[in-house]
N, C-alpha and C positions, 0 to 999 in steps of 0.2 A: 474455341475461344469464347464462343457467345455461351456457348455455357458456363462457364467459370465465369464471365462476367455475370448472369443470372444469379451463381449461386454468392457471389461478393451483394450484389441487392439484397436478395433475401435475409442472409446474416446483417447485412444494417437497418433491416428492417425489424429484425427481430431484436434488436439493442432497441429502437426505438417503442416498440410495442411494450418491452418490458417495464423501462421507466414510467410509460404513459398511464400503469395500472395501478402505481406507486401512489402510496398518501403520504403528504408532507409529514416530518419526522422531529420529535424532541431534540431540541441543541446541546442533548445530555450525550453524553463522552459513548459512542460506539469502540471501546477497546482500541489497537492501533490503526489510525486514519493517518493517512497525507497525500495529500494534492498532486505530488507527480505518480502516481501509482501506473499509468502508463507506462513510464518509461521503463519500472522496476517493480513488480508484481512478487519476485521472489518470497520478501518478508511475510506477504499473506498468504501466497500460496507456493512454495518451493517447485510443486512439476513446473512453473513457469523456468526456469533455470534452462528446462531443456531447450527450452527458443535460440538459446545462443549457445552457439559452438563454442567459444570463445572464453577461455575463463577472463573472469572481470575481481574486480576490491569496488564497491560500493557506498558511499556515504552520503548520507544525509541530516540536517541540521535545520531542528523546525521552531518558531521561536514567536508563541502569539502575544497579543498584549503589550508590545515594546513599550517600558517606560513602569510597570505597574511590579511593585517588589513581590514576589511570589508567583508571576505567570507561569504559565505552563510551558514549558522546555524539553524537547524530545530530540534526541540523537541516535541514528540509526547504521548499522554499517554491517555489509554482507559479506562474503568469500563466497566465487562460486569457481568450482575445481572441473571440466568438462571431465568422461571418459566416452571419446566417440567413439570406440570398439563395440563396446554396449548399451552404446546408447543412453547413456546414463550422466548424472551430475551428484556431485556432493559439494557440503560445504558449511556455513556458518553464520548465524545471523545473532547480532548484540546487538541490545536495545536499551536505552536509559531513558527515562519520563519523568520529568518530577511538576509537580505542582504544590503549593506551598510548602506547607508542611510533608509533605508526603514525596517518597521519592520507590521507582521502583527498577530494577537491575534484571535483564533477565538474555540470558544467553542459550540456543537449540544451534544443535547440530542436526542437517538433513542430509538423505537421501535422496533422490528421485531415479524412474527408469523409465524410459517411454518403451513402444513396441509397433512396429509401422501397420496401419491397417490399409492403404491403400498407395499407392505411386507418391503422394505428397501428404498422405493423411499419418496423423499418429494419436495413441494415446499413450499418458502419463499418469503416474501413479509417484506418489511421493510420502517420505514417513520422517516424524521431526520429532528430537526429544530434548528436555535440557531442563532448565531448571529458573525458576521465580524468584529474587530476594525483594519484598516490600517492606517496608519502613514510613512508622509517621510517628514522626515528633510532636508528639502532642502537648511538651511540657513547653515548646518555645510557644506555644499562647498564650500557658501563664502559668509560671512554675507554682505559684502560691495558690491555685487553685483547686482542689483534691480531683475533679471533675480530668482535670488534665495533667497529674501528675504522672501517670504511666506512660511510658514510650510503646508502640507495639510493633513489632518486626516479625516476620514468616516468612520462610522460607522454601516455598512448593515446588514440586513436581510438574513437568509439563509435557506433556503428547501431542501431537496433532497430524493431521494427514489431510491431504489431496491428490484431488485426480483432475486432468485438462485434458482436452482435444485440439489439440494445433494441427496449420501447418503453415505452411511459408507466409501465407499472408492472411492469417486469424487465429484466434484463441479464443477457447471459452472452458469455464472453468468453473470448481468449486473445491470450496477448502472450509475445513476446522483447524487452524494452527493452533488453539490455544484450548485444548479438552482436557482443562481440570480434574485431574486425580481423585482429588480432595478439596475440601471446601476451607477456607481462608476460616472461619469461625465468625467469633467477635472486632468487629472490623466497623471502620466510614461505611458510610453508602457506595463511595466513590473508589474505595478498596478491594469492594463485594462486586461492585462492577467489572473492574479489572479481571477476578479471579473465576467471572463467570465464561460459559462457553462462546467461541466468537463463531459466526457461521460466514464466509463472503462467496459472495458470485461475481465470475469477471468476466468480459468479454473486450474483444480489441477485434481492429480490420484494419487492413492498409493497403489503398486502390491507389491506381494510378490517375490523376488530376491533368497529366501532362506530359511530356519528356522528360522532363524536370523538376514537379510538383507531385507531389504525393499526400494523400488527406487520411488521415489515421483517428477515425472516432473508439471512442475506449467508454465502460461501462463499469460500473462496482459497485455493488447491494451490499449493505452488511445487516446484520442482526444479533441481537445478544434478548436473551431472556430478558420480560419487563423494561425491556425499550423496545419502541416503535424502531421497522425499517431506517434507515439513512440508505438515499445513492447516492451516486455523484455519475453525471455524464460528461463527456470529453469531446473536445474537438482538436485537431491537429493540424497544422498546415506545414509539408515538410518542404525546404526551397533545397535544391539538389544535393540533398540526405547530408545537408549540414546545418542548416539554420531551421528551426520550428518555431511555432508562434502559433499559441492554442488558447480556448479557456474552458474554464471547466465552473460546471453549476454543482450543487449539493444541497438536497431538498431540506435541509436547516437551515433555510434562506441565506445562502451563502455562496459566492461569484470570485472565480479567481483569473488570474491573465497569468499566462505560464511562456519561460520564450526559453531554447534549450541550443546548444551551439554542439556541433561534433566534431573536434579537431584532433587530427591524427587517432590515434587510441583515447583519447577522452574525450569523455561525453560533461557538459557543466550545463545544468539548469537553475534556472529563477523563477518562482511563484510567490506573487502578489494577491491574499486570499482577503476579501472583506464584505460586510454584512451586505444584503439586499433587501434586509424589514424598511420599510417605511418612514419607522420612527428612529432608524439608523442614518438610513439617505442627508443627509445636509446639516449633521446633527455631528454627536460623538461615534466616531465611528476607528475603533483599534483595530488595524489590521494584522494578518499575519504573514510573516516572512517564512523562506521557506526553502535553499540552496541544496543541489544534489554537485556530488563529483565522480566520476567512474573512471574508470582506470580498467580497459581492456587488454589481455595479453593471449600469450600462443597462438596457436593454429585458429585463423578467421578472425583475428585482432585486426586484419587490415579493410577488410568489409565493416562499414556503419553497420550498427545494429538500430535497428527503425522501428523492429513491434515490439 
């Protein structure tokens, strides 16, 4: 027992060590980010899937800016299908992003397979494919301007893979969901971005606080070509694996308050995400909203899923 507690310190040491080496990061767009990635890691990295027995329907609805015509608007929603014979999960992930003019459509079907390396240890190996449609409207800026007459739409190919190390009570992980085939061409900045490789690092834990209370700190690196790092570190407080109340930092000086409810087979979260610059604090300050809903079914649908 004191060794397993040993090795739950050292894993939260090493989440902490990591971010401590971290340089503050450009508020320029890291590919797909959202604030509960805790509770649902899938969409970045699929071996995550294997953590729940339990197949689940997944959705999210992220919505910065409120109030500002063109903000940026993301909707996210997953299928995960278990097969516990071999250890394995498949399923579905569709994504929609739009930011003004520009809107972008993209759906992967995955795979994953873990393989047990010790009494509670596993690893996982996961493989995703599917396909990209982006689109920007370039003429709603000003049709009478030759500059923005053309519309540009493409339609790419998409790959990606990961591998994690779980077991009952940790994950740590790494993924490329998004390894570009082909290159988008003539394109925004903010299009070339999207189209480039995304790289993430995740890590989670979940100790026991109490009888009743459970503390679950959660970790996520991402990187893309010519932008700097972005993390975000997490904290969790879980009150007898139905009410949570966490928050979570992101070195784009950005601070969120997250609170998540578990009733029966559904899981519903709320995150509250807004600036921590200085010249934001007591000033203008647009925040982001942020709503998950999950929908667990089959075999282990009646156990909370917590990591």
């Amino acid at each position: 027992m004191k060794e397993k507690h040993t090795k739950r310190l050292n894993l939260l040491a090493l989440f902490i060590l990591l971010l401590t080496g971290i340089n503050n990061a450009l508020a320029q767009q890291q590919g797909l980010t959202y604030t509960q990635y805790m509770d649902n890691l899938t969409p970045l990295n699929p071996a995550y899937s294997l953590l729940d027995k339990a197949g689940s329907v997944s959705t999210l609805a992220r919505k910065q800016w409120i109030g500002i015509p063109g903000a940026p608007t993301t909707f996210l929603a997953n299928l995960n299908l278990p097969f516990e014979d071999i250890n394995a999960s498949a399923g579905l992930i569709v994504l929609n992003d739009q930011f003004a003019i520009e809107n972008q459509t993209e759906a992967n079907a995955y795979f994953a397979k873990g393989i047990q390396l010790g009494q509670n240890d596993f690893l996982a190996v996961s493989l995703n494919a599917g396909v990209r449609d982006y689109v920007a409207n370039y003429s709603q800026l000003d049709p009478n301007d030759p500059q923005f007459r053309n519309n540009l739409r493409a339609i790419k190919p998409n790959i990606g893979f990961g591998v994690m190390y779980y077991s009952d009570t940790y994950y740590i992980g790494i993924s490329v969901p998004e390894l570009t085939i082909t290159s988008l061409g003539t394109a925004s900045q903010q299009s070339s971005i999207n189209f480039d490789n995304h790289y993430y690092f995740a890590g989670g834990l979940l100790t026991d606080l109490d009888e009743d209370i459970k503390f679950k700190p959660a970790a996520l690196v991402a990187y893309t070509k010519g932008v700097p790092l972005t993390a975000d570190i997490s904290g969790t407080i879980i009150l007898k694996e139905q009410l949570g109340i966490g928050v979570d930092y992101r070195t784009t000086k950005q601070a969120a308050g997250i609170i998540t409810i578990n009733v029966d087979n559904f899981h519903i979260g709320y995150s509250y995400q807004f600036n921590t610059a200085s010249q934001d604090l007591g000033g203008i300050n647009i925040p982001t909203h942020e709503v998950t809903l999950s929908y667990r079914f089959g075999s282990g649908a009646n156990t909370p899923k917590l990591l």
